[in-house]
N, C-alpha and C positions, 0 to 999 in steps of 0.2 A: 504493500500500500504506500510506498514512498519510493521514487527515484533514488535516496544512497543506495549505493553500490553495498553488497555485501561482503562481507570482510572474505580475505583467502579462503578455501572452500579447505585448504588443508591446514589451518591454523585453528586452537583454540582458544580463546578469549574470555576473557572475565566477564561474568555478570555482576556487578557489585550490588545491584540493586534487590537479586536474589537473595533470601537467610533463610537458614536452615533450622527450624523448631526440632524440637526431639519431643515425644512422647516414650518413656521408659516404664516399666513395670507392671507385675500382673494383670492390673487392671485396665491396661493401656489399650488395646484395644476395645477392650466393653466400654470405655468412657469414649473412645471415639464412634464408635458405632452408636453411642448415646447422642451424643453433640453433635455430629456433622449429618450434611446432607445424604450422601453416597454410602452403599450396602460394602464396609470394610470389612466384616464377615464374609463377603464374596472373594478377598483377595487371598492367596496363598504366601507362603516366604518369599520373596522376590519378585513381588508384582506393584505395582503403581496405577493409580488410576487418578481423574479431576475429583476434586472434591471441594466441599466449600463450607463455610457456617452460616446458618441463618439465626434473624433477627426471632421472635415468636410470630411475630404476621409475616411471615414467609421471606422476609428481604434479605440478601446478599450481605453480609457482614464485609466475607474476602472469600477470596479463590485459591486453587494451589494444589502443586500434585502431593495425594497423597504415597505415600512409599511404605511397605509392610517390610520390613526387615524381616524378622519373626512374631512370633505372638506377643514377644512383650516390647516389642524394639519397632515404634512408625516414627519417619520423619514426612514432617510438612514443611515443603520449598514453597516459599511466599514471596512473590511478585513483586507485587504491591504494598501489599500492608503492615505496620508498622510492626516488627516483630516482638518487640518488649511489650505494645498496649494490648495487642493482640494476645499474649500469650497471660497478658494481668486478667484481662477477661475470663479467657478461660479457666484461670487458676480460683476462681469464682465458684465453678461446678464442681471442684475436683471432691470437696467433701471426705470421707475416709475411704477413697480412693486409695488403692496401693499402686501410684504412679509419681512420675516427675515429669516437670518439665524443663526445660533448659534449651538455651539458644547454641546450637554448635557454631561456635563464631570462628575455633579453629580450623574448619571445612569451607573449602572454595568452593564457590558456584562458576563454570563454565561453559560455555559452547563454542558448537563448533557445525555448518552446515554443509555435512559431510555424514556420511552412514557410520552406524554404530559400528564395531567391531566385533560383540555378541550379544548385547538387545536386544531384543525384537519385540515392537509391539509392545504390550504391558509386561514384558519380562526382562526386569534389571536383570546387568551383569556387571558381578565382581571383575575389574580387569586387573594383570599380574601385579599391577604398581600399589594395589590397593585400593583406587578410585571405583564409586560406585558409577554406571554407564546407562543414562537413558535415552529411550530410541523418542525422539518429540519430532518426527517427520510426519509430512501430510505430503498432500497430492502435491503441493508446492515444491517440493525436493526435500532430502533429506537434510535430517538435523540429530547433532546427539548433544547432550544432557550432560556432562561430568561433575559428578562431587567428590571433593579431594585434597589434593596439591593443589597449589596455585599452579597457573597453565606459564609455560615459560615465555609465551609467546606477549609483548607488549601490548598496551589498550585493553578495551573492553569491546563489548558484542550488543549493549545494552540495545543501541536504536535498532541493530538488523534483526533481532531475536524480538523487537518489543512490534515491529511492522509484520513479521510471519508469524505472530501471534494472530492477530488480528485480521490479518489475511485470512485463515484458520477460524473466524470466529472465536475465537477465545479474548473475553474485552480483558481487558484489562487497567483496573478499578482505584483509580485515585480518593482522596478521601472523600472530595465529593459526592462521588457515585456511591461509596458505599451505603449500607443499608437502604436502599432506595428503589432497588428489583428486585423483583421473583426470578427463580432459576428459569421460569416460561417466558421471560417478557427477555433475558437475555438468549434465549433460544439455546441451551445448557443441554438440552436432550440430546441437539448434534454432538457433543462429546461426552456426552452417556456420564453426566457429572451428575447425577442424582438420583435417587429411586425412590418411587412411589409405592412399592412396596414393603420393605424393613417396617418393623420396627417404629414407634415412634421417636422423634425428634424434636428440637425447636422450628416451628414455624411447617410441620410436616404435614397441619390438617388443612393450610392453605393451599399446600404443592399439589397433596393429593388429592382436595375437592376441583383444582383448576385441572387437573390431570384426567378424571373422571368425569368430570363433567363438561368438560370440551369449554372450559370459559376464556383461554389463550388469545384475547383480543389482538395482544402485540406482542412485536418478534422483533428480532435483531435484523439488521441490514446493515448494507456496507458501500460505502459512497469515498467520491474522490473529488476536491474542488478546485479551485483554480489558484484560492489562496489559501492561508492558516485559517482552521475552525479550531474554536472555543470548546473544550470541552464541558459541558453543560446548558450548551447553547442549543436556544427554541426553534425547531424547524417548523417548515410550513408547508401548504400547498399552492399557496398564492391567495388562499383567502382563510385559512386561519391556522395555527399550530397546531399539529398532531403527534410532534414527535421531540425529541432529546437526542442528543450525543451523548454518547457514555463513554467512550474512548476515543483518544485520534493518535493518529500516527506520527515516527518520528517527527517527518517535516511539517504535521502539523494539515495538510491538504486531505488526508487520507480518514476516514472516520468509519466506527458503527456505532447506529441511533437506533435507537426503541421507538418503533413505529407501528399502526396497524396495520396487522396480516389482513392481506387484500385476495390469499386465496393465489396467485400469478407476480410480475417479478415484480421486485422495491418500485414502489410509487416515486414518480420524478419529483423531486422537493427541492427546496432553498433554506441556507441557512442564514439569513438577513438579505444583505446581497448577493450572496453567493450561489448559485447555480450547484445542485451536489447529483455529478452523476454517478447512477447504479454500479455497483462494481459484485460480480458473481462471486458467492464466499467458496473456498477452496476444502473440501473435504478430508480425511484422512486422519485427523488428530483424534479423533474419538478412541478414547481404551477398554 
């Protein structure tokens, strides 16, 4: 969704913006499959899938792959969200929970948009250096994941890895946006970030009555302008607002908004003066 080039297809690069949450201990799992959106009793030892936390009226806290080590050992890689408020929140529910939490600030976050070495799909792999390796390719081209060592290679990956996000559908939630959407209204199904099944949750009897009852009024789309949009800024149809940016891209031209599902493709809109055309979202990233 942005004209920068992306970094060497054989270099990997820092994400700095990425942190690594730890959940430890017996209970660590049952308190996540408690708290978050996504069936983490579906995952086995080395599998990853989206996941997110909601509000109790169904809204988006933050996003983030979850990662199952084993049963007592998940990390959550956060994008976005503030990892210390975020994780003071949580430590809210923990109760006599037999778990911790802790930020691993020792572990680098890196990519690289190049094929994994042995990932595939939702199944980390240990690689010989000791780095954990995830496969985050979509139809876009390939990308892989590393958490670890810091990566030798100079710079960071932030703006190419934060535009083939987004490309992907996957928004990604500055503070404003947060709490603000339903996993339906960011269109979350395309990367299988949530179930309607499990279990209850925070905010689970919203997802699941809009899930069941077909009430999904608006969906995510994905537009490009001629200049910088605002993220948070009111789109239109030329005669009244129907929609939000919830994300934009590097350079700021590239965006997805929360619009009504029309049934056929993103509705032509504007976002003040600006012209925003359609751009088809790219598949693949769902785990």
């Amino acid at each position: 969704m942005s004209d920068n080039p992306r970094p060497h297809s054989g270099a990997f690069l820092a994400l700095p913006g990425h942190r690594l949450l730890r959940i430890t201990g017996p209970d660590a799992t049952a308190f996540a499959q408690a708290q978050f959106m996504n069936d983490v009793g579906a995952l086995a030892d080395g599998q990853w899938q989206w996941n997110g936390w909601l509000t109790p009226k169904g809204r988006v806290v933050a996003l983030f792959a979850l990662v199952r080590l084993d049963a007592q050992t998940l990390w959550l890689l956060l994008p976005d969200a503030d990892p210390n408020a975020f994780s003071e929140q949580l430590r809210r529910f923990v109760f006599r929970s037999k778990m911790a939490l802790d930020m691993a600030d020792a572990l680098c976050v890196s990519g690289g948009f190049q094929a994994p070495a042995s990932a595939r799909g939702a199944h980390t792999a240990r690689l010989p250096d000791g780095d954990l390796e995830l496969d985050m390719g979509g139809d876009g081209g390939p990308r892989t994941l590393r958490i670890g060592a810091a990566p030798a290679s100079a710079g960071d990956a932030t703006a190419a890895w934060r535009d083939a996000d987004l490309a992907h559908g996957l928004p990604r939630l500055d503070a404003s946006q947060a709490s603000q959407w339903t996993p339906q209204q960011l269109s979350l199904e395309r990367l299988r970030a949530f179930s309607v099944k499990k279990g209850c949750y925070p905010g689970q009897e919203i997802v699941a009555r809009t899930h069941f009852l077909g009430k999904a009024k608006r969906g995510l789309a994905a537009y490009r302008a001629g200049a910088a949009v605002a993220t948070g800024a009111a789109i239109g149809d030329g005669e009244r607002e129907i929609g939000t940016v919830v994300s934009v891209s590097s350079d700021g031209h590239g965006c997805l908004a929360v619009v009504p599902l029309e049934g056929g493709p993103a509705p032509r809109l504007r976002a003040g003066t600006l012209d925003l055309e359609p751009v088809a979202l790219r598949d693949g990233l769902g785990r």
